[in-house]
C-alpha positions in Angstrom: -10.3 -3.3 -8.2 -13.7 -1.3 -7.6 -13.5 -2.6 -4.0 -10.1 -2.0 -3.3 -10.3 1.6 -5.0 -13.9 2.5 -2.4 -11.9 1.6 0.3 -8.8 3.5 -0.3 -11.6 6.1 -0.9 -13.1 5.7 2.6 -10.2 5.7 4.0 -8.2 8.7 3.0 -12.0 11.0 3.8 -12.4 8.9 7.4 -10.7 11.5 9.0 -12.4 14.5 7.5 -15.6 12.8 8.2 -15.0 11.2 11.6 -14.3 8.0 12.2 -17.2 6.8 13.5 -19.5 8.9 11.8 -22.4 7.6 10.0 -21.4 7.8 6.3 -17.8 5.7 6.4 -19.6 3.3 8.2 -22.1 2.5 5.8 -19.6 2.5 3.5 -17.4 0.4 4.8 -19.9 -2.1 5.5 -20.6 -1.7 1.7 -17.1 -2.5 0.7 -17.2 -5.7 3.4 -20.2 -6.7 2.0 -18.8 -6.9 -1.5 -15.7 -8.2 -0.2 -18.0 -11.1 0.8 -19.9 -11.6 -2.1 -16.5 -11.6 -4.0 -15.5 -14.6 -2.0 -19.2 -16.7 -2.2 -18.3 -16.3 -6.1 -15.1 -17.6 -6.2 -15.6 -20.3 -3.6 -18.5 -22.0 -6.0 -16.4 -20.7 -9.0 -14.4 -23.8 -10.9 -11.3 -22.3 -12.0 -11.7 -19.3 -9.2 -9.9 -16.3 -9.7 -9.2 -16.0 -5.5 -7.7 -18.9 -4.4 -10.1 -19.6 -1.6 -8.6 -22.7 -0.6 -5.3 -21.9 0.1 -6.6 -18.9 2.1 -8.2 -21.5 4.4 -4.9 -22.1 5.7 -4.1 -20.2 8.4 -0.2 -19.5 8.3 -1.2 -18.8 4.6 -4.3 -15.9 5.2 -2.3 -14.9 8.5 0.8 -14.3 6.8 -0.9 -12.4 4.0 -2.4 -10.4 7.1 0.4 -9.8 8.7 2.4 -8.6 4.8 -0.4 -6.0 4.7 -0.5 -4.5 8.5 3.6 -4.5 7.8 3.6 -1.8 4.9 0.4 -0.1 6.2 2.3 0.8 9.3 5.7 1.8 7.2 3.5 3.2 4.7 2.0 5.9 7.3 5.1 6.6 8.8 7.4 7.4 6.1 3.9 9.6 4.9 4.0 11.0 8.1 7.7 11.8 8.8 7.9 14.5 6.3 5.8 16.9 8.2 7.0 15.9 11.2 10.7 16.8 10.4 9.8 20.1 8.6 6.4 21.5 9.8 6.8 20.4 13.0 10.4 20.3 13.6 10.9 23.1 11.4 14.3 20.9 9.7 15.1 22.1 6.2 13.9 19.2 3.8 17.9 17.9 3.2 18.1 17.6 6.9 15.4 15.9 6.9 16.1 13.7 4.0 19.1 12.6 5.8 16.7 11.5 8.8 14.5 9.7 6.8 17.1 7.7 5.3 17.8 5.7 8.9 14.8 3.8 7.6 15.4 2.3 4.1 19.4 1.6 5.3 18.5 -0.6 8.1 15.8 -2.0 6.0 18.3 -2.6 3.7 20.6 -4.1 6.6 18.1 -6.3 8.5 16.2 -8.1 5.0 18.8 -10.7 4.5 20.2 -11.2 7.9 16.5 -12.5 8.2 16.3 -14.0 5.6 19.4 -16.0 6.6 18.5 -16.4 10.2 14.9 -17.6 9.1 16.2 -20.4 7.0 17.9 -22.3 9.8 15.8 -21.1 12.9 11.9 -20.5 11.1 10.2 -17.8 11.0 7.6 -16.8 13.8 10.6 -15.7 16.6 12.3 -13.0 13.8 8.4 -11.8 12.6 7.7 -11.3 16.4 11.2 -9.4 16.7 10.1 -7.6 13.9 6.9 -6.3 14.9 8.4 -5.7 18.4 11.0 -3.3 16.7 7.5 -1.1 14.6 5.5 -1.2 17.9 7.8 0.2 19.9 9.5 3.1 17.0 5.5 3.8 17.0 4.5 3.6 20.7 7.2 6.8 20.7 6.4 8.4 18.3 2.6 8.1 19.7 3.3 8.9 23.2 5.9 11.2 23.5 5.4 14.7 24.8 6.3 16.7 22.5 8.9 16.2 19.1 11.8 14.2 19.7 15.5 15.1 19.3 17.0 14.9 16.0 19.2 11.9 17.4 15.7 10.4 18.7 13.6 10.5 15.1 16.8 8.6 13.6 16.9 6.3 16.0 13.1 5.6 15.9 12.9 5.4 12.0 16.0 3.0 12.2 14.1 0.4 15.1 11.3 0.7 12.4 13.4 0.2 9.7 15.1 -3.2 11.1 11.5 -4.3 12.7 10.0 -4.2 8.7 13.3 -6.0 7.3 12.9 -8.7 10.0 9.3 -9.1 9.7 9.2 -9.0 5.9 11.2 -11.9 4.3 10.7 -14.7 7.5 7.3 -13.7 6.7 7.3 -14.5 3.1 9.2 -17.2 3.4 6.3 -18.4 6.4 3.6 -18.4 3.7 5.4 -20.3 0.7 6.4 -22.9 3.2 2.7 -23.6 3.8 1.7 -23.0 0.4 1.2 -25.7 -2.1 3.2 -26.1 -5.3 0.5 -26.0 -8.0 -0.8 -23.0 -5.8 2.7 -21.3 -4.9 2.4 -18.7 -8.4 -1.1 -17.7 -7.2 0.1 -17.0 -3.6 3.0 -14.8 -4.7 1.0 -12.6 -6.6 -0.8 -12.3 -3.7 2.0 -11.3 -1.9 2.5 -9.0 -3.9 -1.1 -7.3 -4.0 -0.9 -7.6 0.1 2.3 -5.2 -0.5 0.6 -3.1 -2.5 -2.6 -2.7 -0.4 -0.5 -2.1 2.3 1.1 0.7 0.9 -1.7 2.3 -0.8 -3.7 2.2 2.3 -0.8 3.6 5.0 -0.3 6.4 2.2 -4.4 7.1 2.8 -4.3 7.0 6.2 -1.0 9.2 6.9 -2.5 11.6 4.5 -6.1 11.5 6.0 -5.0 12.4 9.1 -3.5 15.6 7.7 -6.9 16.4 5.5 -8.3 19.3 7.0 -9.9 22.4 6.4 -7.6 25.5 6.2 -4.0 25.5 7.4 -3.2 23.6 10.8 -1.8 25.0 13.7 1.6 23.3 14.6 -0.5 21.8 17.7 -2.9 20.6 15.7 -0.6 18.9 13.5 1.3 17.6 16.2 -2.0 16.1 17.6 -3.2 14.4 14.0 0.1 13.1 13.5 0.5 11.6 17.0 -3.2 9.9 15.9 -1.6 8.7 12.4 1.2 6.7 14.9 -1.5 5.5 17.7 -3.7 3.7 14.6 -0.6 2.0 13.0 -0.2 1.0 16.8 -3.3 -0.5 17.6 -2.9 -2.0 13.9 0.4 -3.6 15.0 -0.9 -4.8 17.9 -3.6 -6.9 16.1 -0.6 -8.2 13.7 1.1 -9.5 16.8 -2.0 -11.2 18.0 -2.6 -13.1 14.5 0.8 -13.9 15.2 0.5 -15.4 18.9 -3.4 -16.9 17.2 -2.1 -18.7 14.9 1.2 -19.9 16.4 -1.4 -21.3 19.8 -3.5 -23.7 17.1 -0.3 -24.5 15.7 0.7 -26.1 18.9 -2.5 -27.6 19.6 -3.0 -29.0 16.7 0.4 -31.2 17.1 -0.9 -31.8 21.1 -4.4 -33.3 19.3 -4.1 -34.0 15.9 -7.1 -35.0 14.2 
């Protein structure tokens, strides 16, 4: 928990120290460190609290990846949005209250057609869709010029929306299937605690982007939100690569099995 709390710690004072500064790098190499140690422990351990085994497996600590980079990246948006809509938009908060809701109703929508879909066709295909449907709600919200049109930030919050209810449950459903049985509690809770990392970390981010001396200028806000969207980018982008990784050895490991 110490860990987990120093990082949501760097993470949320990155911003207002830079990025690349010298103090949350050293203390992020701190918290990897300990992250580190943490598994040497449990690996040696005989009844370990981590299942370290099971995390050899790669659809197993890929999919657990993949869960956490998923509700980071929803996470920051729907941190995000708010401002956007009102301080940036200048939308009274009903109005945008009514935006936001694109997201959670196509959520909503999407989670069992995958689920359905992903028992008779697998997974991977539907968490690629998925992540698709994100990168592209945030490559818009990154790039664009200026704020979108009302029509626009629905739209984008409802691609997201579908892209996290298709990603979500194939994805769960990826790392039980690869999970043992005498190992399948342990792995759920561990679902679980990817969900909630996720979400405590995009809600540090989105709000570390906005932590800032004095009041922002509606430019400036503009600017730190667009950099909010282009990290949950680059952070999707990695997803879909773990994704791609993992499904390659997949193949080669049935072309040259051991």
């Amino acid at each position: 928990m110490f860990l987990i709390a120093a990082s949501m710690f760097i993470i949320s004072n990155a911003q207002a120290w830079n990025w690349l500064s010298l103090k949350p790098l050293l203390l992020a190499g701190a918290v990897m460190l300990g992250f580190c140690a943490l598994l040497f422990v449990e690996k040696r351990h005989p009844n370990p609290f981590v299942p370290v085994q099971a995390l050899r497996i790669r659809a197993v600590s890929s999919g657990l990846i993949i869960s956490c980079a998923g509700f980071i990246m929803t996470q920051t948006v729907l941190v995000l949005m708010p401002f956007y809509l009102t301080d940036v938009k200048f939308l009274s908060p009903s109005t945008a209250g009514v935006a936001l809701s694109a997201y959670p109703i196509l959520l909503a929508v999407s989670s069992p057609l995958a689920g359905f879909l992903s028992d008779r066709h697998g997974s991977r295909r539907l968490m690629l869709l998925g992540l698709s449907c994100i990168g592209l709600g945030l490559a818009i919200l990154a790039f664009s010029s200026g704020p979108l049109p009302m029509i626009g930030v629905i739209l984008v919050l409802a691609l997201i929306g579908m892209g996290m209810g298709l990603m979500t449950t194939p994805n769960n459903r990826f790392i039980m299937a690869h999970t043992s049985a005498e190992q399948a509690g342990t792995i759920g809770g561990f679902i679980a605690l990817s969900r909630n990392i996720g979400m405590v970390s995009g809600a540090a981010i989105g709000l570390g982007m906005l932590h800032q001396q004095g009041v922002m200028s509606e430019g400036a806000l503009f600017a730190a939100l667009q950099t909010g969207f282009i990290i949950n980018l680059l952070i999707c982008l990695g997803s879909v690569g773990i994704l791609g990784y993992s499904g390659i050895l997949r193949v080669q490991q049935r072309v040259h099995p051991r």
